[in-house]
Steps between C-alpha positions, in 0.01 A plus 500: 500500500158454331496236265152532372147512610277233546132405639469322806427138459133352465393834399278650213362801399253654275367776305290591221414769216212534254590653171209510216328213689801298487586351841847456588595327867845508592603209706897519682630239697797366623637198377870378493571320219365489134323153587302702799409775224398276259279325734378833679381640126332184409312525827387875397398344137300234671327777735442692205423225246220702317762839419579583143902538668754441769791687448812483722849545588720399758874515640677245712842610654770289374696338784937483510547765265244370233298726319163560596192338259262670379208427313197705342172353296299789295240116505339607162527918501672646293836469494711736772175633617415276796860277615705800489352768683420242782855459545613840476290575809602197695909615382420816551448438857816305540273184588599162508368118522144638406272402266247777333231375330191732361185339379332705237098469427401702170224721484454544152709784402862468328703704726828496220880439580509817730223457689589109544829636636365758778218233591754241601714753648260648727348203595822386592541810725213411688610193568825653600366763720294238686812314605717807647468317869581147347840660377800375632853549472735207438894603575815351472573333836762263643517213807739619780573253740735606791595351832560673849567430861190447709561858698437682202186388440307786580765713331483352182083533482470814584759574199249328284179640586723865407445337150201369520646139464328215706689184527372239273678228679647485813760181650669449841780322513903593633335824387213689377451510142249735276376430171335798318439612176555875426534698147822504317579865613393484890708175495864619486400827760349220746763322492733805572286543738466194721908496476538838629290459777550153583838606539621219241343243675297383276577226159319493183417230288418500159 
């Protein structure tokens, strides 16, 4: 089961609109806690030290049942018309531990609440749009750690590979024993699984 969606670490992406001269660059990273945002965005206002503003939002995932933070800065605009409609996109696209942060030069021309609002948003989009290959899904998984006689070795691998689960650990002892990590759901049918085949010979630990 999908929890949410996330970018893969270290990366960043970009993208940019001009509206009435204004220039708005859209800067979305991955970052994993609101200290990591914090310092990402102050990196972007450093880079961009000479922009009128840098606007941003971001969501970290809360951990244990927590709810998830998130924060937005409109950094000057108008209220609503810079904060928000950064994190509707980034929400909107179920993503999670990233940090959105759009850097706005003016050209001269007041572009009004509305305009603000579809500035930031499609800036954002660019931004988004860039990052469809850095997009990764983060599920809802579980250790499973079982032990088998040395025979069924070969048995028990090939059972694994039907899920597309590789061993993370492997010990030899009295017996052979498998650590792996699969997602919630696949984790009760593997274990089915391995029983069934393994003709009961085989223990799990929790």
């Amino acid at each position: 089961m999908e929890k949410y969606r996330t970018l893969k670490e270290n990366s960043i992406f970009t993208g940019e609109i001009t509206e009435k001269k204004s220039r708005f660059i859209a800067y979305l990273s991955h970052v994993s806690s609101p200290e990591e945002a914090v310092s990402f965005l102050n990196s972007i206002k450093k880079k961009h030290y000479d922009a009128k503003h840098n606007c941003s939002a971001y969501i970290i995932a809360g951990e244990d049942g927590a709810p998830d933070i998130l924060h937005s800065s409109d950094d000057g605009e108008p209220s609503g018309t810079a904060g928000k409609p950064i994190m509707s996109v980034l929400s909107g696209a179920g993503l999670k531990n990233v940090i959105l942060v759009v850097t706005r030069y003016f050209g001269g021309t007041l572009l009004g609440t509305g305009g603000l609002v579809r500035a930031y948003t499609e800036a954002s989009k660019e931004a988004l749009k860039a990052a469809e290959k850095g997009i990764v899904r983060v599920t809802d998984s579980r250790d499973l750690s079982f032990t088998f006689d040395y025979r069924n070795e070969g048995k028990a691998r090939r059972i694994l590979e039907e899920y597309g689960i590789i061993p993370d650990n492997t010990e030899y002892g009295e017996r052979v024993c498998f650590l792996v990590k699969a997602e919630s759901e696949v984790a009760g049918l593997l274990t089915d699984t391995l029983t069934e085949r393994l003709s009961g010979e085989v223990e799990f630990r929790s």
